[in-house]
NUGULUM-637977 format. One record per residue (C-alpha): residue in three letters; z, x, y. Coordinates in steps of 0.2 Angstrom, whole numbers, always signed. Each point is the difference from the previous one (the first is absolute). Last residue first. Layout:
<atoms>
ATOM   r    zz    xx    yy
ATOM ALA     Z     X     Y
...
</atoms>
This chain:
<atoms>
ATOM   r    zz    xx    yy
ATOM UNK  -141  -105   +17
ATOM UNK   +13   -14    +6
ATOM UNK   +20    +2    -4
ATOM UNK   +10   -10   -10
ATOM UNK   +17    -4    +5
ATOM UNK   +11    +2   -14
ATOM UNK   +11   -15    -5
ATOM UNK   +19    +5    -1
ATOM UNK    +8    -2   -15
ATOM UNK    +4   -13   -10
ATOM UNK   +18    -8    -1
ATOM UNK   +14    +5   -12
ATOM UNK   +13   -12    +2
ATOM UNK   +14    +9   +11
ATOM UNK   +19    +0    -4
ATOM UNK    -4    +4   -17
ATOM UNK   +13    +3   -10
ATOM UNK    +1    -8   -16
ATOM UNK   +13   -13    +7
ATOM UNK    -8    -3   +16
ATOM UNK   -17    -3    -6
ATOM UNK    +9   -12   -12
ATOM UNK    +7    -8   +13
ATOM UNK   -16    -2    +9
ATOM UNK    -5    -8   -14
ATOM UNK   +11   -12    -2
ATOM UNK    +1    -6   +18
ATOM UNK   -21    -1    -2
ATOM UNK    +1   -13   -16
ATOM UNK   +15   -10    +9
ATOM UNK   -10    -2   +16
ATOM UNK   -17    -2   -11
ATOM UNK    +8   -15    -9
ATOM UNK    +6   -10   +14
ATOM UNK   -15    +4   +12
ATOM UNK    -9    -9   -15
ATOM UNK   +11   -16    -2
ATOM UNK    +1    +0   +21
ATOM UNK   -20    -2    -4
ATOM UNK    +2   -13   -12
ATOM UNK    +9    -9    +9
ATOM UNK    -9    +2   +15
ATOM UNK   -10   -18    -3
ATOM UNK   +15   -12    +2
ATOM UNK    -1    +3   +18
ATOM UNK   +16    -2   +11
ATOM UNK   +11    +3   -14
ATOM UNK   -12   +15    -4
ATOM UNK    +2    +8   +16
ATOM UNK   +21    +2    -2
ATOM UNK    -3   +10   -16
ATOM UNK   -14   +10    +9
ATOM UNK   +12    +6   +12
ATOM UNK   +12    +6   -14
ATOM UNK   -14    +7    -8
ATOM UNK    -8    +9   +15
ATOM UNK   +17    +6    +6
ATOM UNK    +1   +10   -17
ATOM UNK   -16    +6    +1
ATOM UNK    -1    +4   +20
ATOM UNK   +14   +11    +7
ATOM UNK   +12    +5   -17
ATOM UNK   -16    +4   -11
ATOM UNK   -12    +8    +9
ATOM UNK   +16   +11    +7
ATOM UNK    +3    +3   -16
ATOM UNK   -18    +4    -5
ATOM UNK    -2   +10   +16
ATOM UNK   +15   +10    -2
ATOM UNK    -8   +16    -6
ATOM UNK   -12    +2   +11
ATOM UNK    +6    -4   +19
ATOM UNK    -2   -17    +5
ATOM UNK   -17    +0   +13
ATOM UNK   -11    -2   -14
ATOM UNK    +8   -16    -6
ATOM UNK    +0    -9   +14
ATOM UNK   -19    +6    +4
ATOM UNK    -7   -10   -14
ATOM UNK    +8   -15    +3
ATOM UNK    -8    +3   +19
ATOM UNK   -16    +2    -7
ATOM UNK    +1   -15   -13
ATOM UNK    +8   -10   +17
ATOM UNK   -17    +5    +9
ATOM UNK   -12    -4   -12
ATOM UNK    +9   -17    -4
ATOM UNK    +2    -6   +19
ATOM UNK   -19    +3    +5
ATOM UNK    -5    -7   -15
ATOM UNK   +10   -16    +1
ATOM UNK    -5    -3   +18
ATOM UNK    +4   -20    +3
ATOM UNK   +14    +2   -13
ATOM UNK   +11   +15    +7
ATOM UNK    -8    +0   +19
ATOM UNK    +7   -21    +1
ATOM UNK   +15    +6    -6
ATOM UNK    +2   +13   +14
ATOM UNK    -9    -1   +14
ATOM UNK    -1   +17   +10
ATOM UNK   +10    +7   -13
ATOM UNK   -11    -3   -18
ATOM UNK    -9   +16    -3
ATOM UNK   +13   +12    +7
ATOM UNK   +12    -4   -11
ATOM UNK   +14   -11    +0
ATOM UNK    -6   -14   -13
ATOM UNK   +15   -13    -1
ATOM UNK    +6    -2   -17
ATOM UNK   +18    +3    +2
ATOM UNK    +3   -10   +18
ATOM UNK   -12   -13    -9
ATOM UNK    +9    -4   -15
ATOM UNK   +11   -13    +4
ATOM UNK    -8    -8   +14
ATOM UNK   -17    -2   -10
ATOM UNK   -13    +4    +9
ATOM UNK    -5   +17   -11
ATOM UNK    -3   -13   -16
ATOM UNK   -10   -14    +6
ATOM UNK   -14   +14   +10
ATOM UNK    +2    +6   -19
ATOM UNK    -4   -16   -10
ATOM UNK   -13    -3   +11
ATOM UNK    -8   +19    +2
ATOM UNK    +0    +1   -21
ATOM UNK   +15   +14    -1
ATOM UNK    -1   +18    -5
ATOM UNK   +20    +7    -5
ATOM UNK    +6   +15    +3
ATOM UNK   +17    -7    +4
ATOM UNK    +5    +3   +20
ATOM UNK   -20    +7    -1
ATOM UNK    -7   -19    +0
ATOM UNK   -19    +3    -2
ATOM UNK   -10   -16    +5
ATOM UNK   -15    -3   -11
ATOM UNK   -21    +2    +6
ATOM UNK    -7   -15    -4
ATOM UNK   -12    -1   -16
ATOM UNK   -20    +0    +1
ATOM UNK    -4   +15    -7
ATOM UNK    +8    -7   -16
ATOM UNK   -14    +3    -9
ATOM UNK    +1   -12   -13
ATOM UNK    +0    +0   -20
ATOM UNK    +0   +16    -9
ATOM UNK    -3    +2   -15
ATOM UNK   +14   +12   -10
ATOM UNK    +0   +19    -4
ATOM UNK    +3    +7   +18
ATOM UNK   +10   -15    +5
ATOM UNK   +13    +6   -16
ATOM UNK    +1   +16   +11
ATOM UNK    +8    -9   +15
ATOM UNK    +7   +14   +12
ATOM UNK   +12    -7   +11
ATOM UNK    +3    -2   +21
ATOM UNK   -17    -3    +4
ATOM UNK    +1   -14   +12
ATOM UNK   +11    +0   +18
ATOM UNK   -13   +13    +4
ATOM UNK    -2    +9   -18
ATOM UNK   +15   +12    -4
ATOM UNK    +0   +20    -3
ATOM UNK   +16   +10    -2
ATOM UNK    +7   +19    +4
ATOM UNK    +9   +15    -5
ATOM UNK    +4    -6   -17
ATOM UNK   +14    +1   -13
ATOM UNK   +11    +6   +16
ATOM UNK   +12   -13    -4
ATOM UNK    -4    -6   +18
ATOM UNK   -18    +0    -4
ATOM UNK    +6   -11   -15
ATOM UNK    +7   -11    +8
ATOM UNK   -14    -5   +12
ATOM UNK   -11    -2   -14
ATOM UNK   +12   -15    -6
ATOM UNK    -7   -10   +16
ATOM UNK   -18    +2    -7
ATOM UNK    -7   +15    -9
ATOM UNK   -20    -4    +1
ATOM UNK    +1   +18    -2
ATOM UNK   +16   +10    -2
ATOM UNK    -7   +20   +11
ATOM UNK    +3   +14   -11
ATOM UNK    +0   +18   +11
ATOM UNK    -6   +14   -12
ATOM UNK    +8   +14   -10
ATOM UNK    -5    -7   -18
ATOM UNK   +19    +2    -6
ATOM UNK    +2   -19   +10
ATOM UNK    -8    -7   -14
ATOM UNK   +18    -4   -11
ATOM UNK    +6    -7   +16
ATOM UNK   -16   -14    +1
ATOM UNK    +5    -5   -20
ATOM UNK   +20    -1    +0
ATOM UNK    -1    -8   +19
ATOM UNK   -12   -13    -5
ATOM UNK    +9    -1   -17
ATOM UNK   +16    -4    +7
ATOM UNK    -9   -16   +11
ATOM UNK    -9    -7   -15
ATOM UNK   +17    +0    -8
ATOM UNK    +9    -8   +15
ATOM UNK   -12   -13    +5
ATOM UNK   -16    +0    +7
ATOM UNK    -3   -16   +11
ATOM UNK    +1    +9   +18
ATOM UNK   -18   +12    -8
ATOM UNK    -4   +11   -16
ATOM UNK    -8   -12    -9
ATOM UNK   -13   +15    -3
ATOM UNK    +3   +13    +7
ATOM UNK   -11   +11   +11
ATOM UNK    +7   +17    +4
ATOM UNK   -11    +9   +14
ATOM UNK    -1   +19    -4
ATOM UNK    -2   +14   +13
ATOM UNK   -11   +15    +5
ATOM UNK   -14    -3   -14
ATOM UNK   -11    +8    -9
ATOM UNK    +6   +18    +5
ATOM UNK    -5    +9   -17
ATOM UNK   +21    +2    -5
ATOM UNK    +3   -17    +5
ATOM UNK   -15    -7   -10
ATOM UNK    +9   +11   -15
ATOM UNK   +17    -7    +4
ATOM UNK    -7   -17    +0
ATOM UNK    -6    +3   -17
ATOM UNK   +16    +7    -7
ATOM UNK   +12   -12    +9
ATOM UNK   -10   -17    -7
ATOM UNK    +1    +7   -19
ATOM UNK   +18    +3    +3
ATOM UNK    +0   -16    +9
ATOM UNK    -2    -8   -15
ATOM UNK   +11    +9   -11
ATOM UNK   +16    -4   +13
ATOM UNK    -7   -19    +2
ATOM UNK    +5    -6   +16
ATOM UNK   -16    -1    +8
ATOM UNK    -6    -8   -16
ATOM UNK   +14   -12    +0
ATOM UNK    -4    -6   +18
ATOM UNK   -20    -2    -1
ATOM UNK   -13   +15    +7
ATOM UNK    -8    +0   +15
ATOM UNK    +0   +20    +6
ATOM UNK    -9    +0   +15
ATOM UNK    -5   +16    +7
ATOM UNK    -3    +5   +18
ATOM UNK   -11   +11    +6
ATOM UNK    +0   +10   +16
ATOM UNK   -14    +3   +11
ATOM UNK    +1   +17   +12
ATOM UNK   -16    +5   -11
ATOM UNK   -10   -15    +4
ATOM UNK   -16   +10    +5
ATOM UNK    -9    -8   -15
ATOM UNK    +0   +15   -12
ATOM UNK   +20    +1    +5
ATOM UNK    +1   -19    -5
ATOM UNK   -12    +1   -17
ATOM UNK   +10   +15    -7
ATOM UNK   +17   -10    +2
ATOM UNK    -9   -16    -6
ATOM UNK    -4   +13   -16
ATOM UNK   +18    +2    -4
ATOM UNK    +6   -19    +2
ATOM UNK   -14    -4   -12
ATOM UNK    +7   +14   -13
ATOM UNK   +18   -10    +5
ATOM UNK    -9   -17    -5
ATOM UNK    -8   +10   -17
ATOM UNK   +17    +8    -3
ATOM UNK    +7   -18    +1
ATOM UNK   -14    -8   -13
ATOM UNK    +5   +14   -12
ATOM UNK   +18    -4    +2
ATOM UNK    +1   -17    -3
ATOM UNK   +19    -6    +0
ATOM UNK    -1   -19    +0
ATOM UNK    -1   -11   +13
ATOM UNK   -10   +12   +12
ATOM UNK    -9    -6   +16
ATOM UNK   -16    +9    +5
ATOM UNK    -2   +14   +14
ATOM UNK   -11    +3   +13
ATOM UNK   +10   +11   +12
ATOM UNK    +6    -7   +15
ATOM UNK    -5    +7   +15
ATOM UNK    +5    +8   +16
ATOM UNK    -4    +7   +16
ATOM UNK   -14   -13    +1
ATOM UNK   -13    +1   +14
ATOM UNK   -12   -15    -8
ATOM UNK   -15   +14    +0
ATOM UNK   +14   +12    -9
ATOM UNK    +5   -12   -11
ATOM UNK   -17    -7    -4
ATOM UNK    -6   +15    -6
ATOM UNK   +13    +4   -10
ATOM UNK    -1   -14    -8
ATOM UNK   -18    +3    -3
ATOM UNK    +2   +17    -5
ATOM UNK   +13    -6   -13
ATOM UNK    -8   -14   -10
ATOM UNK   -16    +7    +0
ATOM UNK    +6   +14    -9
ATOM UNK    +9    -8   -10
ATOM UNK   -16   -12    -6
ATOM UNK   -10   +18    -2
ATOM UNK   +13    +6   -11
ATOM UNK    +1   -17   -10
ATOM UNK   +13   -10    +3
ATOM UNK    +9    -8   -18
ATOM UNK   +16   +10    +3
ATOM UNK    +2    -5   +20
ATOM UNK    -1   -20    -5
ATOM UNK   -10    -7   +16
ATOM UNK    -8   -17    -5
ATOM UNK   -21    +6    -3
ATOM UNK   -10    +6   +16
ATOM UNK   +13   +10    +7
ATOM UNK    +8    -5   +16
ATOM UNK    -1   +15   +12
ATOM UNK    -9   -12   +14
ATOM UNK   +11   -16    -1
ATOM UNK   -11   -13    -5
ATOM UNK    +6    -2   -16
ATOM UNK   +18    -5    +7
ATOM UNK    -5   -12   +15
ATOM UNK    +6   -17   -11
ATOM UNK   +11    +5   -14
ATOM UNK    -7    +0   -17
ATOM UNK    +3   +19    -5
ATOM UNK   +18    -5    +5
ATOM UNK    +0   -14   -17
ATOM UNK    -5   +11   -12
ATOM UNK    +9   +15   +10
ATOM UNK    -6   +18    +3
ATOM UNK    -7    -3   +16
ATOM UNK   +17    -9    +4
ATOM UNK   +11   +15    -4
ATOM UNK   -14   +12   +10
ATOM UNK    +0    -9   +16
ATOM UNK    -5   +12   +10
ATOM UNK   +13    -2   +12
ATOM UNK    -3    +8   +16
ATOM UNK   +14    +8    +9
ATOM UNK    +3    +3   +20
ATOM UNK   +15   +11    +2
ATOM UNK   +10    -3   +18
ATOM UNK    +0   +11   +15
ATOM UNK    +0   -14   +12
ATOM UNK   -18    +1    +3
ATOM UNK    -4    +3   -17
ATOM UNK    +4   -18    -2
ATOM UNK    -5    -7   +17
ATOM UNK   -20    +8    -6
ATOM UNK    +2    -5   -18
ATOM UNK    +5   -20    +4
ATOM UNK   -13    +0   +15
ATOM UNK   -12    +6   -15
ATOM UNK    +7   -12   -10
ATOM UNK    -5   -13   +12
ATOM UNK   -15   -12    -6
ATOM UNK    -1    +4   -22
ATOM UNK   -12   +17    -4
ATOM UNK   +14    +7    -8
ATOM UNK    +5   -16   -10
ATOM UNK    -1    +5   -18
ATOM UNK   +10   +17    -2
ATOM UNK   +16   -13    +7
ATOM UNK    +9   +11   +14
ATOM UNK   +17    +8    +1
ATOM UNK    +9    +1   +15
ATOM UNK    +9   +14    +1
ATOM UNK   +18    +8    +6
ATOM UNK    +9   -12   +10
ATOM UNK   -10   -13   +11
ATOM UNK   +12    +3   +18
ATOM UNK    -3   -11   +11
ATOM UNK    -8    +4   +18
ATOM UNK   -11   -12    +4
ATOM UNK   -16    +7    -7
ATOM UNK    +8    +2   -18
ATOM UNK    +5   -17    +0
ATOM UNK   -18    -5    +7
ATOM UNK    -8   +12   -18
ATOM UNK    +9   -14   -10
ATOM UNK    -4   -12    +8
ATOM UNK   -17    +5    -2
ATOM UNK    +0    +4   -16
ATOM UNK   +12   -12   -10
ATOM UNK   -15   -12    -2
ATOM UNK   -10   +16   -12
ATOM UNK   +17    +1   -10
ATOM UNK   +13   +16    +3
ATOM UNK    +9    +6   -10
ATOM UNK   +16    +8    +7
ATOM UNK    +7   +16    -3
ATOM UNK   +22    +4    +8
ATOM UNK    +1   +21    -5
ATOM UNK   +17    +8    +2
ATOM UNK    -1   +15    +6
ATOM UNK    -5   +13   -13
ATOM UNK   +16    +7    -9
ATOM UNK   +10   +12    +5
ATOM UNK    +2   +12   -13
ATOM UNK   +11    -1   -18
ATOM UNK   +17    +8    -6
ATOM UNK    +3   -10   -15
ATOM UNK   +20    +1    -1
ATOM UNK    +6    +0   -18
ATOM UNK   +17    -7    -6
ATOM UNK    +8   +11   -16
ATOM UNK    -4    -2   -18
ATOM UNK   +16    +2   -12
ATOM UNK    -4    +8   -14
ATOM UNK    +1   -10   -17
ATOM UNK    +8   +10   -15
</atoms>
């Protein structure tokens, strides 16, 4: 005889505020570090690339960063070190803690970790970091000797930064892994265990989830086994920030699945693992910041979006009404795309704090994704280009309804969310 199961409450704590990162390249610098200077709120961190601390203005970057109270975090590039193709990006082997052979933590030497540590660490504290981001390689299969080697590193940067003076440091880990690993119950079993054991040896004070293909295009499976995959890590204890997220990262701070995002400056909005394994053609340094269009989450080439927000049909719904774009309006939205971008992530961000816990994911739901794709419906007649994005707004609108029914249904009227990051205290 069956017996009936009863609806269960998770009773869970306030989670961190919500958390808006942004990666930052070496031409986002200075404008980046005038928004700051001009009053405009810059969200959590600014995230900086491990190979251009020596680049014109990061330190006016870090100074108007910490200034505001924000976390200023290297990357030290450990997924691309321990990439065929990311070994071969310009600036990478000149980085100072870059081992003299393609980074792989297993096949490091004592004296080669070593290395790799203390001169990371040094460079954090010279650079005034209050944050990095572990070196780490990209998993597309389950590997757990190669993971317990990255969270070993992990363990010995901790060392490396109270021996530097970088006590009050935190470390970030990257966990960049593919969709149906992440979703994988055995995988993550293996993935749990060792993270738990880093946990346990203070390795790392939060985890930064990099998906592949996980971006506006994933569809509704790729989207189920995000949340499947980053709620089965939230027993770890720490804050879990969506990396290179996109719009859909959004969502899933509001399911409570993470506590915060990262995004590139009008670029960066996906992990691309299969650019990891493949040549490389092109810099792309030299491509024009895109218009963000926050009525539909969409980024928009300055032509066609400049096209878009003048329409007479649209523009009363798409007009930006943020601080970054009163004094002039549409001319503000395309002439200072990342001015306008950083400030409408904050202020996303920021809408769904304010909405009290356990109805952000409805609330998410009924006053922007369901408006975004009937909105986006309308854009797309105007410009063929958006179907496809109306397409995906589609398919993560039904995806999140059903989910948060579910929640519903089993009782939890909060997701659980990490807890509170501790502040760390100096020696």
């Amino acid at each position: 005889m069956e017996t009936a199961s009863s609806p269960q409450l998770y009773l869970v704590r306030e989670p961190e505020p919500l958390s808006a990162f942004f990666r930052a390249g070496s031409r986002d610098y200075l404008e980046f570090a005038n928004i700051l200077a001009t009053g405009h709120a810059g969200g959590a961190g600014v995230v900086v690339d491990g190979r251009s601390l020596r680049q014109p203005h990061l330190g006016d970057l870090r100074d108007a960063a910490r200034r505001t109270g924000m976390e200023f975090v290297i990357d030290s590039l450990g997924v691309e070190m321990a990439s065929p193709e990311g070994w071969k990006l310009s600036g990478v082997k000149e980085m100072p803690w870059v081992p003299r052979k393609r980074f792989i933590s297993s096949a490091l030497t004592a004296d080669e970790r070593r290395h790799l540590v203390t001169e990371l660490a040094k460079a954090a504290v010279e650079h005034g970091a209050t944050a990095v981001l572990a070196p780490s390689r990209f998993f597309g299969e389950i590997e757990r000797d190669d993971l317990s080697h990255d969270v070993e590193t992990a363990m010995a940067l901790r060392m490396a930064l109270n021996e530097a003076g970088g006590r009050t440091i935190r470390i970030f880990y990257p966990l960049a892994t593919t969709l149906p690993l992440l979703a994988s119950t055995t995988a993550r079993g293996g993935i749990l265990a060792k993270l738990k054991e880093g946990r346990r040896a203070d390795a790392f004070d939060a985890l930064w989830i990099r998906a592949a293909r996980y971006d506006m295009s994933a569809g509704p499976t790729s989207i189920r086994r995000y949340i499947s995959g980053v709620r089965g890590l939230h027993e770890i204890g720490v804050p879990i920030v969506g990396d290179r997220a996109g719009t859909p990262g959004l969502g899933m701070v509001a399911l409570g699945v993470t506590s915060g995002t990262s995004a590139g400056i009008t670029f960066g909005e996906r992990f691309d693992a299969a650019a990891l394994f493949r040549e490389q053609h092109g810099s792309g340094l030299g491509m024009a910041p895109r218009v963000y269009v926050p009525a539909i989450g969409a980024f928009m080439k300055r032509k066609e979006a400049e096209a878009l927000l003048r329409h007479p049909s649209v523009k009363s719904w798409f007009a930006c009404q943020r601080p970054c774009c009163r004094a002039r309006g549409l001319a503000d939205t395309v002439g200072e795309p990342r001015r306008h971008f950083i400030v409408s992530r904050v202020a996303e961000m920021r809408d769904i704090a304010q909405v009290p816990v356990g109805l952000r994911a409805a609330n998410y739901m009924e006053t922007w994704l369901r408006p975004a794709s009937d909105r986006a419906t309308k854009a797309m007649q105007l410009d063929s280009t958006l179907e496809s994005h109306r397409k995906h707004l589609d398919g993560l609108r039904s995806t999140l309804a059903a989910v948060i029914e579910e929640d519903a249904t089993g009782g939890r009227q909060v997701t659980r969310s990490p807890v509170r990051m501790d502040v760390r205290r100096g020696a």
